[in-house]
C-alpha positions in Angstrom: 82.7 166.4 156.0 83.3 164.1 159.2 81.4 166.4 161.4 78.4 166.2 158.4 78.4 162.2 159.0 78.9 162.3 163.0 75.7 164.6 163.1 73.6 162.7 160.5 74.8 159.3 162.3 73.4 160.9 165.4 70.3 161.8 163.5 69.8 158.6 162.8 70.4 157.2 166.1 68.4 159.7 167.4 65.2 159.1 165.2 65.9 155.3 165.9 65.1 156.0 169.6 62.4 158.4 169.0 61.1 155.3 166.4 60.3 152.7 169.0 56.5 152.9 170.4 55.5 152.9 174.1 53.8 149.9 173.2 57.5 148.3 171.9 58.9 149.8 175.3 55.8 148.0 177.5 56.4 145.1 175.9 60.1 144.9 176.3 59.5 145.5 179.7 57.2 142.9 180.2 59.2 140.6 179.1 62.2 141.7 180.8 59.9 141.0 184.0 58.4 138.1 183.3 62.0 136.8 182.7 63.4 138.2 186.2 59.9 136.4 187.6 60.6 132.9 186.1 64.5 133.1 187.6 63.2 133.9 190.5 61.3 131.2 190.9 63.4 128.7 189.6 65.7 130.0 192.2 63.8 129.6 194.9 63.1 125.9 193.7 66.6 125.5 193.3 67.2 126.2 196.8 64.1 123.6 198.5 66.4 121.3 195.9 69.6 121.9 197.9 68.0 121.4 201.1 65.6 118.5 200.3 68.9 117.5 199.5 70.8 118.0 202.3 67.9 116.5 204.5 68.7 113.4 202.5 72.1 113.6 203.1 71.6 114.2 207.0 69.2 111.4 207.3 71.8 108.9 205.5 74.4 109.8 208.3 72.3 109.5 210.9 71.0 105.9 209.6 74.9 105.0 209.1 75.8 105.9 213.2 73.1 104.3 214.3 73.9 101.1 212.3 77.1 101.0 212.8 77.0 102.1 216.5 74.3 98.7 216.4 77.0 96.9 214.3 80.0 97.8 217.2 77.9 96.9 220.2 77.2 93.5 218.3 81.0 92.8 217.5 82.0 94.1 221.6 79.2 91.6 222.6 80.7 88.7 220.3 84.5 89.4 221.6 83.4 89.6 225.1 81.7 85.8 224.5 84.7 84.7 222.1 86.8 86.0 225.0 84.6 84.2 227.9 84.6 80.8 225.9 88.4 80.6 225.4 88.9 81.3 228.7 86.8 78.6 230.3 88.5 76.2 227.7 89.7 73.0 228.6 92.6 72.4 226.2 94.6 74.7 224.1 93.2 73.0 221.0 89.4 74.1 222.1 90.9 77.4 222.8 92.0 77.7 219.1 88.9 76.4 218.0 87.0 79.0 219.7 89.2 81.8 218.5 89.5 80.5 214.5 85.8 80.1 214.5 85.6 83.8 215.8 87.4 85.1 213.5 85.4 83.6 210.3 82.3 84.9 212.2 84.3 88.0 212.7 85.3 88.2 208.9 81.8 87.3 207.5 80.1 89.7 209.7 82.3 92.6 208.7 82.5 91.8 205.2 78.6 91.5 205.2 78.3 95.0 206.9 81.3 96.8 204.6 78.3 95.4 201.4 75.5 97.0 203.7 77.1 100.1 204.2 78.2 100.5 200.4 74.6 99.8 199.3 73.3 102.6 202.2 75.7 105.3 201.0 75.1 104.3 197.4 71.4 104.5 197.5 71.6 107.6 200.0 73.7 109.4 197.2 71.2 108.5 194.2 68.4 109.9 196.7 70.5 113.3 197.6 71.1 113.7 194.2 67.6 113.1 192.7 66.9 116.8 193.7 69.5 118.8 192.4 69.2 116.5 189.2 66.0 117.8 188.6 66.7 120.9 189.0 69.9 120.7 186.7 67.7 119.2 184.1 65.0 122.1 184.2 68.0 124.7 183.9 68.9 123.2 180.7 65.4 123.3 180.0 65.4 127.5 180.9 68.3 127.9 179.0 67.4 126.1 176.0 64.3 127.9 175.6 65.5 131.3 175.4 67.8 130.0 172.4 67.1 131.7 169.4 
């Protein structure tokens, strides 16, 4: 009696194969295609994301050194005066003078280049990012559409 239901189960699995159409078969396979054709694409846009990205990154850096290589030469340049000026001072009053007004300069400038470089790095992150955002967003998109 088991054998009798293995072989009619078989049967039936059998006639279910033999049931489905070339035309069911082409179209399952043009889906299955066009589906392997959309991934690739959106991979290939997903990878002109990372390096759009990655450009924007590189370019962030490269503004940073040169700024702050500007910002070191400036603050060398402003010792070397601060330096020259308490030197040819004529009493040690003058000299501490010189040197307390240095160091406000000193502590404004940095402070106001610490706010610069924050802003740089915070807008050079939103612009890095703004690619692979995208591209996160149309994933969700891909994968929402083939919900059922």
């Amino acid at each position: 009696m088991a054998t009798a239901k293995k072989a009619a189960s078989a049967t039936e699995t059998f006639e279910t194969w033999t049931a489905a159409t070339p035309e069911a078969f082409k179209e399952g396979y043009e889906k299955l295609a066009g589906g392997l054709t959309k991934w690739a694409d959106f991979n290939r846009e997903s990878f002109q994301a990372v390096t759009t990205s990655a450009g924007r990154l590189a370019k962030g850096f490269e503004k940073a050194a040169s700024e702050h290589a500007a910002f070191a030469k400036e603050a060398y340049e402003d010792g070397i005066a601060a330096f020259k000026a308490t030197t040819a001072s004529k009493s040690v009053q003058e000299a501490l003078d010189i040197q307390s007004e240095f160091l406000r300069s000193a502590f404004e400038k940095n402070l106001g280049q610490f706010n610069k470089f924050a802003d740089h790095w915070l807008n050079t992150t939103k612009e890095a990012a703004e690619p692979l955002t995208t591209r996160y967003s149309e994933f969700v998109d891909m994968v929402q559409s083939y919900r059922p």
